[in-house]
N, C-alpha and C positions, 0 to 999 in steps of 0.2 A: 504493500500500500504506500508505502515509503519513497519505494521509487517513481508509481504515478502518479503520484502528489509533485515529486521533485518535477517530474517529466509534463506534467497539464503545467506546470509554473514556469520550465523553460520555452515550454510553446509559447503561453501567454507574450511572454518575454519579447521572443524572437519574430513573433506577428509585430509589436510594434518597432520593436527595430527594423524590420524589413519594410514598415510605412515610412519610417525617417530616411534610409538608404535608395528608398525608391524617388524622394526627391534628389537626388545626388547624384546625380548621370557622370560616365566616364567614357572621352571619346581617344581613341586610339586615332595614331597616325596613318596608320597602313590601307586603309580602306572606307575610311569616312562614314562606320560604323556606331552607331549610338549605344552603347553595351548598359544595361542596368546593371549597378552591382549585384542586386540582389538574385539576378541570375545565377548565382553561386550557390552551391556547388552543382555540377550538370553533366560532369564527364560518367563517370560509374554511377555516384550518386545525383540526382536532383533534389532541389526544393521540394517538391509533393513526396518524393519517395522518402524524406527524412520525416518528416511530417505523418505518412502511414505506418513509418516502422516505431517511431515513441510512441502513436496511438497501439500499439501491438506487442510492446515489452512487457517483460512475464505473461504471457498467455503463448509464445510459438517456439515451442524447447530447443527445437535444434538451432535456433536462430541465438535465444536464448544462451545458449552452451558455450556456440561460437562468437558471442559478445564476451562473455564473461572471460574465455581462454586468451583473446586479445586481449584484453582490459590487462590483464597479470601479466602477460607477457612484456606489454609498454609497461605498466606501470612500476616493473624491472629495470626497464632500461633508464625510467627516466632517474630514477635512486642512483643508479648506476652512474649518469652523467651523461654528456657527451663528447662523443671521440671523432675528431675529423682527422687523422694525420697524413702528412705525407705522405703518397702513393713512391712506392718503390719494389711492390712482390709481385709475381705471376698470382697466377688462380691458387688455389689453397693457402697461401704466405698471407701475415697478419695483416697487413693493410688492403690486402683485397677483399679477404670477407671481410673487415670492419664496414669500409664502405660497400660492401654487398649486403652487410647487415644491415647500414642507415638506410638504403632505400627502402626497404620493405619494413624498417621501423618508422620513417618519414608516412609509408605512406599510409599505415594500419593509423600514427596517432590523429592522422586529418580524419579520419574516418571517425574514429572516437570522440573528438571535438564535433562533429558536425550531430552523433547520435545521443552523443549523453551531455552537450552543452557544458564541458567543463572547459573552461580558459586553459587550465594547464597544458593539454595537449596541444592546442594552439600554439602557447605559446615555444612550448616547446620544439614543437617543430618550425616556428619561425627561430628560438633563436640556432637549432642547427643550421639550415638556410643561410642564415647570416652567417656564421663561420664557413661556410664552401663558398657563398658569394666574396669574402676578405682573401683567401687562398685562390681560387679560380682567377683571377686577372693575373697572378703571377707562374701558375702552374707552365711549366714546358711541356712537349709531348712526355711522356710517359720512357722513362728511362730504359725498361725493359723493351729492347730493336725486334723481336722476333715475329711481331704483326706486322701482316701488309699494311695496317692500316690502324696506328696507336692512338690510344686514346689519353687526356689527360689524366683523368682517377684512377683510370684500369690500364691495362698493358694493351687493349685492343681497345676500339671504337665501339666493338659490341658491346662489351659490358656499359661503358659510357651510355650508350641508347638504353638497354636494363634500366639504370639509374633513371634517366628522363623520364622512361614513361612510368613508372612507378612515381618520382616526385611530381610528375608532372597534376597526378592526383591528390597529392597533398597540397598543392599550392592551389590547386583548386578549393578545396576544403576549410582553406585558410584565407581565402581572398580578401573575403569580407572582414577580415578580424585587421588584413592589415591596413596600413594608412597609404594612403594614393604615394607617399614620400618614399614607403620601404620597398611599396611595389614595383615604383620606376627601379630604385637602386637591384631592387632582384635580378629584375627584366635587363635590364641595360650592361648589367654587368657579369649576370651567371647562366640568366637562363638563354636570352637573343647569345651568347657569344658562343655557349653549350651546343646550343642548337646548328648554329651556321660551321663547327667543328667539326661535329658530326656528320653535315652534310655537303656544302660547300666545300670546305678544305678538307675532304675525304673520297671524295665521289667514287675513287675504285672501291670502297663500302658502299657506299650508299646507292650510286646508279647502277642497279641490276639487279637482279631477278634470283633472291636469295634471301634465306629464313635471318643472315644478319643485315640483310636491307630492310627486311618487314621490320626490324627492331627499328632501323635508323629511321624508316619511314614513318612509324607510329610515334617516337619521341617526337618529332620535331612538329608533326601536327597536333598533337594532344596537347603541346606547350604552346603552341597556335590559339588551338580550340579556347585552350584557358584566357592567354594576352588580348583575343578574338584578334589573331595578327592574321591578315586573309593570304599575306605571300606565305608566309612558315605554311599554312592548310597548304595552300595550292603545291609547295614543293611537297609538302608531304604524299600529295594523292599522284599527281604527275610527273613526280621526279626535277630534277634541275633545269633548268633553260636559260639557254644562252651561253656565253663567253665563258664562265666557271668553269665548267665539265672538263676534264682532263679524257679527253676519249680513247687515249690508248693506253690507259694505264690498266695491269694487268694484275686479277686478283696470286693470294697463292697458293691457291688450288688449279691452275693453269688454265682458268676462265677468265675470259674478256668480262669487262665492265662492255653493259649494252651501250651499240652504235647504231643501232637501230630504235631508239628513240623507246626504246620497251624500260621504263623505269617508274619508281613509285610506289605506291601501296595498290593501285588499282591494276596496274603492271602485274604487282607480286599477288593476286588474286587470279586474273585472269590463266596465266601462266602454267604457274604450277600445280594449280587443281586441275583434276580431269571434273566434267559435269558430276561424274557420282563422291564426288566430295575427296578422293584419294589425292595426297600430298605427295609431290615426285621423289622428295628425299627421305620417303618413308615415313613411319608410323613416328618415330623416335623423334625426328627432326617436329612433323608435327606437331607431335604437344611441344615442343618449346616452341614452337611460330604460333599456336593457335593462342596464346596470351594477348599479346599485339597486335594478332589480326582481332581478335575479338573485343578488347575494351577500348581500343581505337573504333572500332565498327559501333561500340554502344557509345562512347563519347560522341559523332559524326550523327548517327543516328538521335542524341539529344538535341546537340548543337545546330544539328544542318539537317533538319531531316527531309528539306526537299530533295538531299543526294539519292533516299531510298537505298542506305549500303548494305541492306541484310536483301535487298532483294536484286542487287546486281550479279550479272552472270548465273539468274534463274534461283536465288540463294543456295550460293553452292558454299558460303559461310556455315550455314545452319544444317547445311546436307552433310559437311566435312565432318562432322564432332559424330553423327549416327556414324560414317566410315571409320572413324578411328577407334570408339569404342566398338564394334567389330573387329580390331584389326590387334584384341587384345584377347589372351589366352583367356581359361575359365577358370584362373585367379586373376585378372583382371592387369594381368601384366603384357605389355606391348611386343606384338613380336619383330625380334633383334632384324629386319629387312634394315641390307645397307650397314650404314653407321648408326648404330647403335647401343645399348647399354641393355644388358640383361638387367630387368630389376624394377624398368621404370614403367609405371602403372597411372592407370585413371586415380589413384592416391594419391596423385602430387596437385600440388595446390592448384599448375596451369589448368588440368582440368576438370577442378571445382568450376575456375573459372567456365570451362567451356561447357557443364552441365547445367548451371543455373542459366548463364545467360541464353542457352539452345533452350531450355524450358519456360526461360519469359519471354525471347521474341520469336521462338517459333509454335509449333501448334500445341505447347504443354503436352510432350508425351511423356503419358506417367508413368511408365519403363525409365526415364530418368530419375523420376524421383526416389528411383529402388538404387540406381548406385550414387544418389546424393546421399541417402542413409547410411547406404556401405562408408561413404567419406565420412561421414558420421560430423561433418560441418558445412556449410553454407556461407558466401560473400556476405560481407557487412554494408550491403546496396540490395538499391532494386531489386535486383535478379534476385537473390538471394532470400529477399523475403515474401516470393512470389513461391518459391521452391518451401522454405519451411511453411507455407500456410499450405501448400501442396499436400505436405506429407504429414500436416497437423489434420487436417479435412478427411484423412486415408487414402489418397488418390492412387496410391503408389504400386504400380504395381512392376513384376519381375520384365528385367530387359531382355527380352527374348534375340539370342545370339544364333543366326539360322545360317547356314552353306552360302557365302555369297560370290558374287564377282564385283570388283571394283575395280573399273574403266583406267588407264594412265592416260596423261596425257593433256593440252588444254581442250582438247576434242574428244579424248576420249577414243584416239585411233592409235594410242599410242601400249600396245600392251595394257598389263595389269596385272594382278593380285587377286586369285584366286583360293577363298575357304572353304572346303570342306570339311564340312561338323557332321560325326554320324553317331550318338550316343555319347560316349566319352572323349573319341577320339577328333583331334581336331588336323587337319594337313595343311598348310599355306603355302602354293604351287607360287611360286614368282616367276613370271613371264614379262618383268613391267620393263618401262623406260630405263638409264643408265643413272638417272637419281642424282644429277647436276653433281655439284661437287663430292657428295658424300657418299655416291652411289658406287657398289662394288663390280665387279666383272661376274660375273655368275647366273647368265640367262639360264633359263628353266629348272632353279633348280629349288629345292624345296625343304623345309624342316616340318614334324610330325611330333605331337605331341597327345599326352595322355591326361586327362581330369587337369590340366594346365601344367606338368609335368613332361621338359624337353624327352623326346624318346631318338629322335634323330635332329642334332641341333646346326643351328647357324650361330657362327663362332661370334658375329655382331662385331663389334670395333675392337682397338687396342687402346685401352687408354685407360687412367683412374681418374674419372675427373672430378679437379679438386682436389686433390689429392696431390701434394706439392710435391714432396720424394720423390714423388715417379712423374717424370718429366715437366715440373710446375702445373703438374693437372691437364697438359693437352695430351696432344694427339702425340702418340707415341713412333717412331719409325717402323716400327712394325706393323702397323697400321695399312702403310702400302706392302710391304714386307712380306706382310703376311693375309692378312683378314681380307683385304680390296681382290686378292687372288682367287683365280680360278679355283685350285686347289683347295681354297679352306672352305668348299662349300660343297653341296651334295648333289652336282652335278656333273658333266662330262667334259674332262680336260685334252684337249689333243698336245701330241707332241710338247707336254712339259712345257705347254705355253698358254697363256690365258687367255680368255677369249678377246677379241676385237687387241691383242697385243698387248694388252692393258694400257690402252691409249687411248688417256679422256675425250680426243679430239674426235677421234673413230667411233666411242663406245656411245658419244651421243647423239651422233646420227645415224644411230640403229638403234632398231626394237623388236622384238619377236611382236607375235600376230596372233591373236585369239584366233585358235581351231575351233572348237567350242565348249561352252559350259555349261551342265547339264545338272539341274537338284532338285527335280519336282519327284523325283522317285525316292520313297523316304530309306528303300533298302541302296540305292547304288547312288553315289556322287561323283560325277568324274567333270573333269577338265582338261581341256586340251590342246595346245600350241606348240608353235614351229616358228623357228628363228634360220635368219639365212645369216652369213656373211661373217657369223664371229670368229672362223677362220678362212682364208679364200677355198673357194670351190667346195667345204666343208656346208649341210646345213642339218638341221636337228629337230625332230619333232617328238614330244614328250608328252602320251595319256596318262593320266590318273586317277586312279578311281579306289574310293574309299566303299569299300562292300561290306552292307550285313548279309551274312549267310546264316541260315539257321543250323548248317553245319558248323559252325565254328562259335566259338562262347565270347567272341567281342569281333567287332567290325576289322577286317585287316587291308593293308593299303595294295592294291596292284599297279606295279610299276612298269611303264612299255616305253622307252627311249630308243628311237629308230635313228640313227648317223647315216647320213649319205654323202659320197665325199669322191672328187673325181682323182685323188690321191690316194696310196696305201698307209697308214697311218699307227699311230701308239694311241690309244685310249686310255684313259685315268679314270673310274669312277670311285668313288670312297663315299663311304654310309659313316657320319661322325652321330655314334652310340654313346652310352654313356652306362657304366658299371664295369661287371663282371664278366671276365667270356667262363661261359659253361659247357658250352660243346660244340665239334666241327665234325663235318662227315671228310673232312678231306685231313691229312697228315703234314702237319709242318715247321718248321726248324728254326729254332731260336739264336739266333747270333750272341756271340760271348762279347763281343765288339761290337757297341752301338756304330751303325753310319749312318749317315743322311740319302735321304731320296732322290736328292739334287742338288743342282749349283743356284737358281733361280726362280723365280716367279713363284716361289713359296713352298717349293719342293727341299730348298735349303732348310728349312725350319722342321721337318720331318724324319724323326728316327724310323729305321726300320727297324720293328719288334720282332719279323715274324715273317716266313716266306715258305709258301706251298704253291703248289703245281694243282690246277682245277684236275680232281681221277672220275669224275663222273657227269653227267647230261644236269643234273642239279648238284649245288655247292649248298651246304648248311652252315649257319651258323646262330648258335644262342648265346643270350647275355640274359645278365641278371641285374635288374636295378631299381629301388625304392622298394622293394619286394613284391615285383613283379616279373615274368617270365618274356621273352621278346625272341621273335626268331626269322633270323631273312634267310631267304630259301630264292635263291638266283640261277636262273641258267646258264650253263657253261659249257664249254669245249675242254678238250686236252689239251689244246696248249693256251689259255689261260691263264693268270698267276692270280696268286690269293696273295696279300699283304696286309701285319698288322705295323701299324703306322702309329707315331705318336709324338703330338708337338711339343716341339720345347729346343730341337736344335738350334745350333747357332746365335742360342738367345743368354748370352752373358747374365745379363743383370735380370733373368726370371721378369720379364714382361710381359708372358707368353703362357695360357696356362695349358697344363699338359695332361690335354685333352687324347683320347684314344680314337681311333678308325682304323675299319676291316677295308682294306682297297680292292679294286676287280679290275689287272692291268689287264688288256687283250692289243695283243703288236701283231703285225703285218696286215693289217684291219684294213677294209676301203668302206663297203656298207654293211653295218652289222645293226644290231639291237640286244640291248641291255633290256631283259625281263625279270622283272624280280618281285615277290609277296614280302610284306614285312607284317609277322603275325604280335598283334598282344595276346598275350595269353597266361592264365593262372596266376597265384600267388602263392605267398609263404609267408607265415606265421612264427615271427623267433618267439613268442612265446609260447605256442605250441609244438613249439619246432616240427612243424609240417607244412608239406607241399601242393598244393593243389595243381591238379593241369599243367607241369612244370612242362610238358613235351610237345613238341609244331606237332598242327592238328593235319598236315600237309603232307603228301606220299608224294605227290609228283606233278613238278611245275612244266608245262609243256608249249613249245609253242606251233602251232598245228596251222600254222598260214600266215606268211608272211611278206604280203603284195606293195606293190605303188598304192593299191588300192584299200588294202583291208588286213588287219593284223587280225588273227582268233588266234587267244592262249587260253588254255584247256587247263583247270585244277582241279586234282582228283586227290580224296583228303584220305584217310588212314583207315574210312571205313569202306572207301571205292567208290564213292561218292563224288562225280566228278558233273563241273559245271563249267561254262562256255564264254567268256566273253570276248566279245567282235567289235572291234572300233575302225569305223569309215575313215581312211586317212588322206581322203579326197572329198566326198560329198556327203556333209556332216551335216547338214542342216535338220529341224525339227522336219520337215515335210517331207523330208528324201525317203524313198522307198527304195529297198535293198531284197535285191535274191543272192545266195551262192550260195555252194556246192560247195561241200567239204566234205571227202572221203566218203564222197557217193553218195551226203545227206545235203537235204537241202533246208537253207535256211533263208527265212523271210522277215525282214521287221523295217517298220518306218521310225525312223528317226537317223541320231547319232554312233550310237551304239546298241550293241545288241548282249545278254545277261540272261542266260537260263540252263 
C-alpha cells in the first residue's frame, strides 16, 4: 500500500511538472524541429507507458520481480561509486568490463528514475555522464592497434556503439531532469562527437552491411532520436553521404566496406534477412544484432512512426525472432551454424529483449509468453509490461518448435537452414549462404542432436570470449585454422582442401540450392540440396531424412551424399561424436606415435587415433554418451579407410578442444555416394547398472539404385524387417508423379520421395 500511495503521489507530481515543461519548448539546430521536453522518455520507454506501469506495480509479478532484481543490483552500484577510468584493456581486462558494466548500469538506473521517480538515479546517472563527457574530448583512439576500426572506450568501434545505444537510453530517461545548460554540454561534447567517431571517422565500420554496423547504425540514430538531430537519424537509416566515406577502405575480415551505396540500418535489414526472418551470419551473430535492430526499430517506431519500421520488408523484424527461436535446440540453446559459441541461448538478456518487444508489436503470440517465463524476467518498458500482464491474464501458452525450412538470402534464393524435429530428435541440415564475415566453409553439412543434447556436433568458433588469457577474449587463430575449415564439420572434404578454397571472395558468390523440403508427414522429414562449384568440376547433393519406424525404438537419421566430379579424387567424410567408442565391426590399429592428418586446411590440427581398412558392404560403429547408446552403420567398399581422429594437434597453448571423430576416407573416387543411418538407441542406468537396447537395431544398410535420377536405399533391421526409401534426384516436386522398376518391382508415388 506503501508503495501506491508513494506511486499515485509521484504521478500527481509529475502531471504537473509535465504542465510547466510543456510551456518550455526546445528547438534544435538541425532540422527546425519544435521538440517538447516533455516528450521524454520515448525510445524503449514512453510517457503513457510509464504512466501504465506505476498504475500496475504490485499487482504483475514477473514485472514485479524484474523491478525489484534491478533496483538491488543499481542500488549496489551506486554504494559502490562511480568508476570511469582510462581505457587501456582488450575484452575481459579491467577497464573494458568497467565501462561495459557503466552502460548497462547507465542504462537500467534511467529506467529506474523514470518508474519509481527517485532523483537518485537521475542523478546518478547524470553525474556518470559528466565524468565520460570531462574525459571524452581528451580520449585518443584506443591504445590497443589490433581493430580495423578502434574505438575510444573500447579497443574497437563496436563496443563504443554497445555503449551509445545503451546510454543513448538513459539520457533519454534523464532528459527532462536535466537543465537545457548540461544538455548542450553532453551533446556538444560527448554525445554529437561519440556519434560522428563512430561513424564518420570510421566508415570501414560503419558503411556496410554487418551485425557491427547495425550496432554503429543504431547508436548514432537512437542518440539522434533522443537530440531529435534529423542528420544523426538520416545517417543512421541511410548510411553516410557524401565526401566523408572513405570507399576503399577494407574491413579485416577481407570484406569491402559497401560501394554500392548498400549502407545503414535499412541496408542492414534489407540485406541480411532472407523474407523468413533467417540472419546470414547465423543464429549466434543474430541474437547479438537483434538488440539494435530491435530497440532502434521500437525507438523509430515511437519517435517516427510514419517510417512504419516493424513493417518494412513485409516485417521481416518481427518474423526474425519466430526464426531464431527455432533455430535453438530443446534447451533453448542456439545452434553453433558458423561463428558461434556453444552455450548461448534465448536466456541472454538480447532476447528478452526480442520476446517482449515481438509480443507487443507483433500479433501477441502467446507461445512467447511461455519462454518469457522460462527467462523468468521481463524489460522495465512497454514491451515488457505488455508480456507480464500477458502471462499474469494466463495467456501463455507452450512454443510449439515444428520441422522447419528457413529461406537465406535477401530473397530468399539464396540456400538455407533446414530442421528436422521428429520426437526427441532434432537435425539442422545447413545448405545456406557463406555467412558474410563469420561464415564457415562447410556446404551441406549438418549436426544432430538429442532432447537438446549434441549427438553429432558442429565445432562453432575458436575463441573464449571475454575471457582475457586467451587471446584478450577475441577471435583466436585457430578460428581460421581450424573451425572456418572444411574438415571440422560433418560434411564432404575433397583433396584435403576446403571447399570454395577457403576463399571469402569465392565462398560468397556461391550457395547450394534447395532440392526440396518435405515435413507434413509426421513419421518421415527429409530435406534436400545440391551445391555446384565448391570444388571445380566437383558438385554434391545431400538427402536427409529423419525417420520414425515403428521398427526401431526412436527416430534414426538417413544419410545419402551423392559427389559427382569430372576428376578422380580423395574424399574426407568425419561424423564428430561425442563419448565412448563401444564397438566396430571392422579391426583396427592404434599408433604408439600420435601424427597429424595433414599439413593444412585443418587437417594439421588432427591426431590420428586409429586406422582400419573398411572388410565388409556395411562398417559399424557404436558410442556411448550421456547414457545413451548411438550407432552409424555406413556403407563401404574394400578399399575404404576407417579413421579415428582427434583434435588438438598442432595446438601449443590448448585453444582447441579435443574433440573425437570416426572418418570414412574413400581415394581414387570420381562419382560415388556416402550412405549412412545414424541410430539413437537405448540407455543405461549407473544406478542400476543396467543396459537397455544397448545394440543397432540394423542388419543391413543397402543401396539398391543409384541413378542421375533416383537413389533407393533399402534397410533391413535385425528382425528382417526391411523398408525402402527412394529420393527423386531430379524431379522433386510435390506434384511429380514417379514409376520404377526395381528388381523386377515396381514402384509408384507422387511427390519427392518415396518411404515404405
Amino acid at each position: 500500500m506503501k508503495l501506491k500511495k508513494r506511486i499515485s503521489k509521484s504521478i500527481v507530481f509529475l502531471m504537473l511538472l509535465s504542465a510547466v515543461l510543456a510551456c518550455n519548448k526546445t528547438t534544435k539546430n538541425t532540422n527546425d524541429d519544435v521538440k517538447n521536453e516533455s516528450s521524454h522518455p520515448s525510445l524503449i520507454l514512453t510517457t503513457k507507458g510509464v504512466k501504465d506501469i506505476r498504475a500496475q506495480l504490485g499487482n504483475i509479478p514477473i514485472f514485479d520481480s524484474s523491478l525489484k532484481a534491478v533496483q538491488e543490483e543499481i542500488d549496489a552500484e551506486i554504494a559502490a561509486g562511480i568508476e570511469v577510468p582510462i581505457p587501456k584493456d582488450y575484452s575481459g581486462g579491467y577497464t573494458h568490463v568497467r565501462h561495459k558494466r557503466n552502460w548497462v548500469v547507465l542504462q537500467k538506473a534511467g529506467v529506474l528514475y523514470q518508474i519509481l521517480d527517485d532523483e537518485k538515479y537521475a542523478k546518478y546517472v547524470k553525474d556518470m555522464l559528466m565524468q565520460y563527457e570531462a574525459i571524452y574530448k581528451t580520449l585518443p583512439l584506443h591504445p590497443k592497434t589490433r581493430s580495423y576500426a578502434r574505438g575510444k572506450l573500447f579497443w574497437q568501434c563496436l563496443n563504443d556503439s554497445n555503449w551509445l545505444v545503451y546510454v543513448s537510453q538513459a539520457y533519454d530517461c534523464i532528459y527532462n531532469y536535466l537543465s537545457e545548460e548540461e544538455r548542450n554540454k553532453l551533446e556538444t561534447n560527448l554525445f554529437r562527437p561519440f556519434a560522428d567517431h563512430i561513424s564518420i571517422d570510421s566508415p570501414q565500420f560503419y558503411q556496410r552491411v554487418h551485425n557491427h554496423s547495425t550496432w554503429g547504425n543504431a547508436a548514432v540514430g537512437m542518440i539522434g532520436l533522443v537530440m531529435n538531430d534529423q542528420e544523426l537519424i538520416d545517417r543512421a537509416l541511410y548510411g553516410i553521404k557524401g565526401k566523408e566515406m572513405d570507399k576503399t577502405a577494407k574491413d579485416d575480415d577481407g570484406g569491402f566496406i559497401n560501394k554500392d551505396g548498400k549502407a545503414g540500418f535499412l541496408a542492414n535489414i534489407e540485406e541480411p534477412f532472407s523474407p523468413d526472418g533467417y540472419y546470414n551470419e547465423g543464429p549466434y551473430y543474430q541474437r547479438y544484432a537483434m538488440y539494435p535492430f530491435l530497440v532502434f526499430a521500437e525507438g523509430l517506431h515511437n519517435v517516427k512512426p510514419d517510417l512504419k519500421i516493424f513493417d518494412y520488408k513485409e516485417g521481416v523484424l518481427l518474423k526474425s525472432i519466430n526464426a531464431l527461436l527455432n533455430l535453438s535446440d530443446a534447451d533453448g540453446d542456439f545452434f553453433p551454424l558458423n561463428d558461434g559459441q556453444k552455450g548461448m541461448s534465448y536466456y541472454n538478456s538480447a532476447l528478452v529483449t526480442a520476446v517482449d518487444i515481438s509480443y507487443h508489436y507483433g500479433e501477441q503470440n502467446p507461445g512467447l509468453l511461455s519462454i518469457a517465463k522460462q527467462q523468468n524476467k521481463v524489460l522495465l518498458d512497454d514491451s515488457g509490461l505488455a508480456v507480464a500482464l500477458g502471462i499474469k491474464n494466463g495467456l501463455a501458452k507452450p512454443f510449439d518448435k515444428k520441422s522447419i525450412n528457413l529461406s537465406d538470402g535477401p530473397k530468399g534464393k539464396q540456400g538455407g537452414v533446414g530442421i528436422l524435429r521428429n520426437e526427441d530428435m532434432e537435425l539442422v541440415f545447413k545448405y545456406a549462404s557463406q555467412g558474410s564475415s563469420h561464415g564457415h566453409y562447410d556446404k551441406l553439412s549438418y549436426s544432430l542432436y538429442e532432447k537438446g543434447e549434441e549427438v553429432l556436433q558442429d565445432y562453432g568458433l575458436s575463441r573464449f570470449v571475454n575471457i582475457e588469457q586467451k587471446g584478450g577474449g577475441n577471435y583466436l587463430k585457430e578460428n581460421k585454422t581450424w573451425a572456418k575449415q572444411t574438415i571440422a564439420h560433418n560434411t564432404v572434404t575433397q583433396n584435403e582442401t576446403s571447399h570454395y578454397n577457403g576463399k571469402y571472395e569465392i565462398g560468397s558468390q556461391n550457395h547450394p540450392t534447395l532440392h526440396y523440403f518435405s515435413s507434413d508427414n509426421n513419421n518421415v522429414k527429409v530435406a534436400s540440396s545440391k551445391v555446384t562449384k565448391t570444388y571445380p568440376g566437383t558438385d554434391m547433393h545431400r538427402t536427409i531424412a529423419v525417420i520414425k519406424d515403428e521398427d526401431f525404438e526412436k527416430p534414426y537419421v538417413l544419410d545419402i551424399m551423392k559427389v559427382t566430379s569430372a576428376t578422380v579424387n580423395q574424399y574426407d567424410f568425419p561424423y564428430y561424436y561425442f563419448g565412448q567408442v563401444l564397438q566396430t565391426n571392422f579391426k583396427y590399429k592404434t599408433p604408439q606415435t600420435l601424427k597429424t592428418l595433414g599439413t593444412k586446411n585443418g587437417y594439421q590440427h588432427l591426431y590420428v587415433e586409429g586406422t582400419a581398412n573398411a572388410n565388409s558392404d556395411n562398417s559399424k560403429f557404436s558410442w556411448f554418451n550421456n547414457n545413451k547408446f548411438y550407432t552409424l552403420t555406413t556403407v563401404t567398399n574394400n578399399k575404404d579407410e576407417l579413421l579415428f581422429t582427434r583434435i588438438g594437434a598442432n595446438d601449443p597453448e590448448f585453444n582447441l578442444r579435443r574433440d573425437p571423430a570416426l572418418m570414412l576416407r574413400r581415394k581414387n573416387a570420381k562419382n560415388t555416394s556416402f550412405v549412412s543411418v545414424i541410430e539413437a538407441h537405448g540407455s543405461y542406468s549407473p544406478v542400476s547398472e543396467s543396459a537397455f537396447n544397448s545394440n543397432s537395431s540394423i542388419k543391413e544398410l543397402k543401396v539398391v539404385l543409384d541413378t542421375e535420377n533416383y537413389t533407393a536405399i533399402k534397410i533391413t533391421n535385425v528382425n528382417g524387417n526391411s523398408k525402402l526409401f527412394i529420393t527423386a534426384n531430379k524431379n522433386a516436386s510435390k506434384k511429380a508423379k514417379h514409376t520404377l522398376k526395381i528388381n523386377n518391382k515396381n514402384y509408384e508415388w507422387s511427390g519427392s520421395y518415396y518411404f515404405n
